[in-house]
C-alpha positions in Angstrom: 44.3 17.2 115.5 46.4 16.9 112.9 45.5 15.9 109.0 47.6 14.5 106.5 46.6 16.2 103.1 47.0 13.7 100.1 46.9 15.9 97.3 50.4 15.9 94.4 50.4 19.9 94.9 50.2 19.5 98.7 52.4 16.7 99.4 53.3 16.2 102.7 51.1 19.0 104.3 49.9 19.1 107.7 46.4 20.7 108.3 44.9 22.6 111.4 41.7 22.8 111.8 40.9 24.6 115.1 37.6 23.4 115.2 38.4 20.3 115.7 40.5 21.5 119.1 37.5 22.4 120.7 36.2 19.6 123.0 32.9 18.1 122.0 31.0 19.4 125.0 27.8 20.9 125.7 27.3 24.9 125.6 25.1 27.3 127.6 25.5 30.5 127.2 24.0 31.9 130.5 22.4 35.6 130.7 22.8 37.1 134.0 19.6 37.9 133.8 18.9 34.7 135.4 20.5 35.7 138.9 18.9 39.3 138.8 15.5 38.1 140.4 13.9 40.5 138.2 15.4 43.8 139.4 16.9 46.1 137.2 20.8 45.7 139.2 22.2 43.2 140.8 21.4 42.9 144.5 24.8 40.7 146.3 22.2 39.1 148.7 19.8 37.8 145.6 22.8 37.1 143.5 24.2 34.9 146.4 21.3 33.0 147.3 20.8 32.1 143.5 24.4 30.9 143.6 24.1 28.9 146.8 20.4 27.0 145.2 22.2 26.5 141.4 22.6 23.0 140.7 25.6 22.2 139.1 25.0 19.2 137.9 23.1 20.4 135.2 26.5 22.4 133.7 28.7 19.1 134.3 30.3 18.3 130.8 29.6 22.1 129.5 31.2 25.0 128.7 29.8 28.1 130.1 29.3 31.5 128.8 27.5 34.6 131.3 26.0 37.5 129.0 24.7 40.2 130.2 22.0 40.9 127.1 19.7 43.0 129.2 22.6 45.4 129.9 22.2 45.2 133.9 24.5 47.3 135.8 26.6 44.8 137.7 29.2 45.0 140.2 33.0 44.2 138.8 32.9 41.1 141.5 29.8 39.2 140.1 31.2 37.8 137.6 34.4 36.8 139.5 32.0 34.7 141.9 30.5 33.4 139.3 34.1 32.4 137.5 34.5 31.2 141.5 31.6 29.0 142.0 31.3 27.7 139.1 35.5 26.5 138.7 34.9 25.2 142.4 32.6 22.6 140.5 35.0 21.9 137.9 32.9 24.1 135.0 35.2 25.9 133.0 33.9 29.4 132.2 34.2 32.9 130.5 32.3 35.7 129.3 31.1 35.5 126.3 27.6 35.9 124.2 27.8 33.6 121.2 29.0 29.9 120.8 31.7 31.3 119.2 33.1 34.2 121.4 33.0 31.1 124.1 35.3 29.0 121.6 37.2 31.9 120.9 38.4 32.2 124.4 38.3 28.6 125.5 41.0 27.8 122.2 42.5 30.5 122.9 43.6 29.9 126.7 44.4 26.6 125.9 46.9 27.3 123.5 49.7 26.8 125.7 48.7 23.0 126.1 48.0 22.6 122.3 50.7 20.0 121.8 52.7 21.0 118.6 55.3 18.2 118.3 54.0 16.7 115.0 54.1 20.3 113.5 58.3 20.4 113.9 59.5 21.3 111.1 56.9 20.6 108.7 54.4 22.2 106.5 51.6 23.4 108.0 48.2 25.2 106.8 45.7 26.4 109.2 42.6 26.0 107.6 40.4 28.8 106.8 36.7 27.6 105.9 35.4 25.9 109.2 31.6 25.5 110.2 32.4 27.7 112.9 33.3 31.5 112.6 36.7 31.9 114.4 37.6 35.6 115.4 41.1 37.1 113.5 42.6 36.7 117.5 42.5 32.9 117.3 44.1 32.3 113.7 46.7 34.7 114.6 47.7 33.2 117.9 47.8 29.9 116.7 50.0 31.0 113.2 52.1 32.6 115.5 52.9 29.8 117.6 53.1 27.6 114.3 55.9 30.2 113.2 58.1 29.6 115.9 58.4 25.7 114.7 57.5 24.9 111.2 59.3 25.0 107.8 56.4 26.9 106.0 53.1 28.1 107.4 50.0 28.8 104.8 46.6 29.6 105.6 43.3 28.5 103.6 42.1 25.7 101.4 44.7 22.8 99.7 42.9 24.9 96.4 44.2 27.9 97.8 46.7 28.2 100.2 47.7 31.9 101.2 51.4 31.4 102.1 52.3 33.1 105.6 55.9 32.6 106.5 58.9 30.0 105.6 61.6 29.8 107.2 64.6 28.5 105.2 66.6 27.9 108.2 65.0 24.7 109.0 66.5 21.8 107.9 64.4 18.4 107.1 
């Protein structure tokens, strides 16, 4: 999404708010707690059958997060099969405990796809007050893929931008 700022100290700025990237979709963030049938470890046959009984429906339209907030011991290829199963039902997935640890990763594996053409050669801030908390990881991927094409990169408010980078070499 890109914002045109109209401001006489900020003319012609282009804003990026990376909250607005994130698709408007539901969230669960899924414990695996729910797949342990109330043993203390994971047992493949009980973890299988839960799998094979889940209806997917209910996740269609969602991003997925698995936790593991009981601190289960779990075998390294649980949560492939459940990256598996749930991708087989077109569910995109990761790990991750919070809302935002699950926007985290899903802005930052679509990064490659973030189409950057209005950002050519012009200035850009990546805005820093959002409603949602962004890790340090996701600002610094997306400046640095901002680098690579804009005249001047700035991070923060239009009230106060933090400059990060011009490059003088790009002509208008």
């Amino acid at each position: 999404m890109v914002v045109l700022v109209d401001n006489p100290t900020s003319k012609g700025l282009l804003t990026v708010d990376l909250v607005k990237l994130i698709p408007k979709s539901k969230v669960q963030i899924l414990d695996l707690q729910h797949f342990m049938g109330g043993a203390p470890l994971l047992k493949e046959s009980t973890f299988r059958k839960e799998l094979r009984e889940m209806d997917f429906d209910c996740f269609k339209n969602t991003l997925v997060g698995f936790s593991n907030h009981e601190g289960h011991i779990l075998p390294q290829w649980a949560s492939i099969l459940l990256a598996v199963k749930f991708e087989q039902n077109n569910i995109w997935t990761t790990w991750a405990d919070s809302k935002e640890r699950l926007y985290d990763q899903w802005l930052l594996e679509h990064l490659e796809e973030w189409d950057t053409s209005p950002y050519v050669n012009a200035r850009v801030s990546i805005k820093g007050c959002a409603e949602l908390t962004l890790s340090a990881r996701v600002y610094m991927a997306y400046a640095r893929k901002l680098l690579r094409i804009a005249k001047v990169v700035s991070f923060g408010e239009k009230c106060a931008l933090v400059p990060i980078s011009k490059d003088v070499s790009l002509k208008r």
